[in-house]
C-alpha positions in Angstrom: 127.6 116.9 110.1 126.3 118.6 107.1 123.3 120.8 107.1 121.0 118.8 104.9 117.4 120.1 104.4 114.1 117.7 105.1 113.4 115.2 102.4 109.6 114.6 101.6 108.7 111.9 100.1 104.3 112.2 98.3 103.1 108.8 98.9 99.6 109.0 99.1 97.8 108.0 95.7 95.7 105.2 95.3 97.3 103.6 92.8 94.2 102.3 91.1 95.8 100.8 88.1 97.8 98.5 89.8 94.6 97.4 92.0 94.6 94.1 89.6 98.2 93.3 91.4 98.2 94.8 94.2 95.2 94.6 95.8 94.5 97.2 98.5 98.0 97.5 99.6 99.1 101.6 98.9 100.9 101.6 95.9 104.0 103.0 97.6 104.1 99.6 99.3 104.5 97.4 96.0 106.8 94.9 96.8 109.9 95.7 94.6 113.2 93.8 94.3 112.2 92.0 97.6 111.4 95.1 99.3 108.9 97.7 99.7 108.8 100.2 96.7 109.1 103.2 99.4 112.3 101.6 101.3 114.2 101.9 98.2 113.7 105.5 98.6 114.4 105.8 102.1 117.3 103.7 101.6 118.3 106.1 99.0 117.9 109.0 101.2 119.7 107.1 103.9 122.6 106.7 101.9 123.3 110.4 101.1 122.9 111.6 104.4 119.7 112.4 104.9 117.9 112.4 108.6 114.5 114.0 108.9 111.8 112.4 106.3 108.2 113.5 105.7 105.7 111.0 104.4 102.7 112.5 102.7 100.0 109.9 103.5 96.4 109.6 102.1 95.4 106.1 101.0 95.8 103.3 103.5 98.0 105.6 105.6 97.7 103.5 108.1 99.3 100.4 106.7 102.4 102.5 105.4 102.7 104.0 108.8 102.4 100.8 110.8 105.3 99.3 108.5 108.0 102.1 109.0 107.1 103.4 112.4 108.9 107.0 113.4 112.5 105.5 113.3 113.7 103.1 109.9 117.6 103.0 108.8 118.4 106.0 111.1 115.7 107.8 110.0 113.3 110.1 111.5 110.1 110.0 110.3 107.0 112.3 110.5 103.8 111.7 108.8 101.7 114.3 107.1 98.3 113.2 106.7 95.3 114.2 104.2 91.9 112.7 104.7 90.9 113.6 101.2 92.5 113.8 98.0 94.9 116.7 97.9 97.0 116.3 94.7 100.8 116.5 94.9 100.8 120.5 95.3 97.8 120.3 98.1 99.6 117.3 99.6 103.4 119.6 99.7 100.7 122.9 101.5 99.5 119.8 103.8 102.8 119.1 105.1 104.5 122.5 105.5 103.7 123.2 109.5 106.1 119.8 109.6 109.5 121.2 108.1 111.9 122.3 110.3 114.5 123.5 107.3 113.7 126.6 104.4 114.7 124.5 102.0 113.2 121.1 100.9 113.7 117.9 98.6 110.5 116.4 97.5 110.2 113.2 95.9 107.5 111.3 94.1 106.8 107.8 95.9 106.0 105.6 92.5 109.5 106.5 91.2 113.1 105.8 91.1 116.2 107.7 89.6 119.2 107.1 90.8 120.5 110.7 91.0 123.4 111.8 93.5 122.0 114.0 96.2 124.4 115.8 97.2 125.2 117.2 93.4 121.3 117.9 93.2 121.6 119.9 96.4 125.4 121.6 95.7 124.3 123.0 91.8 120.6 124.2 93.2 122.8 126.4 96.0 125.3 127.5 93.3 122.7 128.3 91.0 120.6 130.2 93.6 117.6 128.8 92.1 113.9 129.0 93.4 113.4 125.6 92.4 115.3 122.6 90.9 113.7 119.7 89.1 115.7 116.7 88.6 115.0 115.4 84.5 115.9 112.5 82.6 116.3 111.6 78.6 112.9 111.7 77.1 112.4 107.9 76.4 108.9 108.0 74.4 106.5 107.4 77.1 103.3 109.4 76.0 101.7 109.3 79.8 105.0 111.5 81.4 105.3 115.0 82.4 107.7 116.3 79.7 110.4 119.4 80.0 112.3 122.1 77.8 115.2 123.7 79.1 118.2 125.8 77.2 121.4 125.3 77.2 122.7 127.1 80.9 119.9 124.6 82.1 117.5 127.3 82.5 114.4 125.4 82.6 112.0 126.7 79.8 108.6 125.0 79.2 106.3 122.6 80.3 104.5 119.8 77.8 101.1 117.9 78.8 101.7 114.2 79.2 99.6 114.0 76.1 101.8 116.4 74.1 105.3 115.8 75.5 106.1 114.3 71.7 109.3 116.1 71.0 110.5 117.4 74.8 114.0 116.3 75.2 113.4 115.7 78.8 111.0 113.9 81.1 110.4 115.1 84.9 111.5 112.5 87.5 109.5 113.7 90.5 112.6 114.9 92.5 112.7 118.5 93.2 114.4 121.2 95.6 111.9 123.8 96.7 111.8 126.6 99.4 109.5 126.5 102.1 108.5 129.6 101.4 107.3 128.9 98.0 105.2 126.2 99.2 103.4 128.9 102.1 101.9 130.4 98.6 99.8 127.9 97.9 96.2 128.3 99.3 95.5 125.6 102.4 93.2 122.7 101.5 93.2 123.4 97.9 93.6 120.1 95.7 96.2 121.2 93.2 98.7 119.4 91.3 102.5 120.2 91.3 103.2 119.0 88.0 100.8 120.5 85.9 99.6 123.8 88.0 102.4 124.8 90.3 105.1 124.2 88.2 104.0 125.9 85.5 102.5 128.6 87.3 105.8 129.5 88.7 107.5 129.7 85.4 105.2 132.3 83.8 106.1 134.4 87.4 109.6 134.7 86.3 110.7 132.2 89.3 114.0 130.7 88.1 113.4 126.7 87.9 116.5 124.9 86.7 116.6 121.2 85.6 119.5 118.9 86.8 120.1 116.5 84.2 120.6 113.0 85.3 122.1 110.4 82.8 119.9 107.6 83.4 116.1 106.3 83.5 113.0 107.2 85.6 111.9 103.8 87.1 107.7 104.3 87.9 105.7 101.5 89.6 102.7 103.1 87.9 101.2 100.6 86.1 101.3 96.5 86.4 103.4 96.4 83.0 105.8 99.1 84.5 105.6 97.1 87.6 107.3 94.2 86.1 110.0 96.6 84.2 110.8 97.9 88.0 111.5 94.3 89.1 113.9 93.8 86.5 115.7 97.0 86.6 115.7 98.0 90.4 116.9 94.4 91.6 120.1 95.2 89.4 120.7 98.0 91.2 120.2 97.0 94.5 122.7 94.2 93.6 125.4 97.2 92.4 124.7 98.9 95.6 125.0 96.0 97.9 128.5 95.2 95.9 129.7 99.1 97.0 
């Protein structure tokens, strides 16, 4: 049985701009390729291995928590709740009483990137990074969270979604992190990840490396983006169900 760490999975926006489609269902919930946007992921985690799943809750909890229960596709799950917006770094401080392993793998729950787990988790240990962020080709989306690194991998800079014009790299919202690092941030404080912690740690001289996957970063963020998931995750499920 291999020692994998807990898998958390930040699924408790709003998702106001998709309010014309889906109503007031939790965006996490958006009914993609026939399923539930956040079984996808679960499904993903289920097929590497995974065990032990936080769900970071905020909007609607209830309904996401009613649908999975504590047990889905062998996996146990145990839901962090925040009664007021927390942002994805005050949502990560929320949860971290719940982890029962040092190290973590955090995932965004409005996207896909079908990465392999395991090689995530074996080049973060062999690296001995403080924190790995899993990136994809920059594809000219002006509304992403856009990174630099060199050429060891060494994760160098940060660009604002407005500015990420020229970043060879956008973020895909799949990180490995220590528990540790996440004690750091102050309790109840609404903070994002992307745009506070990340870079925050950088100019501290932590050592982030970016795992480079060769594919796309499939968001259910808007209705358009939505329809483009449709398309592309029902493929995939169809290549997965072939394996």
């Amino acid at each position: 049985m291999r020692n994998l760490p807990d898998a958390l999975v930040l699924c408790g926006g709003a998702g106001t701009r998709l309010r014309s489609v889906t109503g007031e269902t939790p965006k996490s919930l958006a009914t993609v390729a026939g399923r539930p946007f956040l079984e996808l992921l679960l499904r993903q985690l289920q097929r590497h291995g995974f065990s032990r799943v936080l769900m970071a809750v905020g909007y609607q909890r209830e309904m996401i928590r009613t649908h999975f229960g504590a047990e889905t596709m062998g996996l146990h799950l145990v839901y962090s709740e925040e009664t007021s917006p927390l942002g994805t770094g005050g949502a990560l401080r929320n949860a971290v009483h719940l982890l029962q392993t040092e190290l973590v793998l955090v995932m965004n729950g409005d996207s896909y990137t079908d990465l392999d787990l395991d090689r995530f988790l074996a080049e973060h240990l062999a690296r001995k990074a403080d924190v790995s962020v899993a990136v994809v080709p920059a594809d000219g989306r002006p509304d992403c969270g856009s990174v630099f690194a060199d050429a060891t991998g060494k994760l160098t800079g940060f660009a604002e979604k407005a500015e990420g014009s020229g970043a060879p790299f956008l973020n895909a919202g799949i990180y490995l992190l220590p528990k540790s690092l996440l004690l750091e941030i102050p309790a109840g404080l609404q903070v994002s990840l992307e745009r506070e912690l990340l870079p925050g740690w950088l100019n501290e001289g932590r050592s982030i490396r970016v795992f480079i996957v060769d594919g796309a970063c499939v968001d259910i963020g808007t209705p358009e983006r939505l329809q483009t998931a449709q398309q592309v995750l029902a493929h995939a499920e169809q290549n997965v169900a072939k394996s």
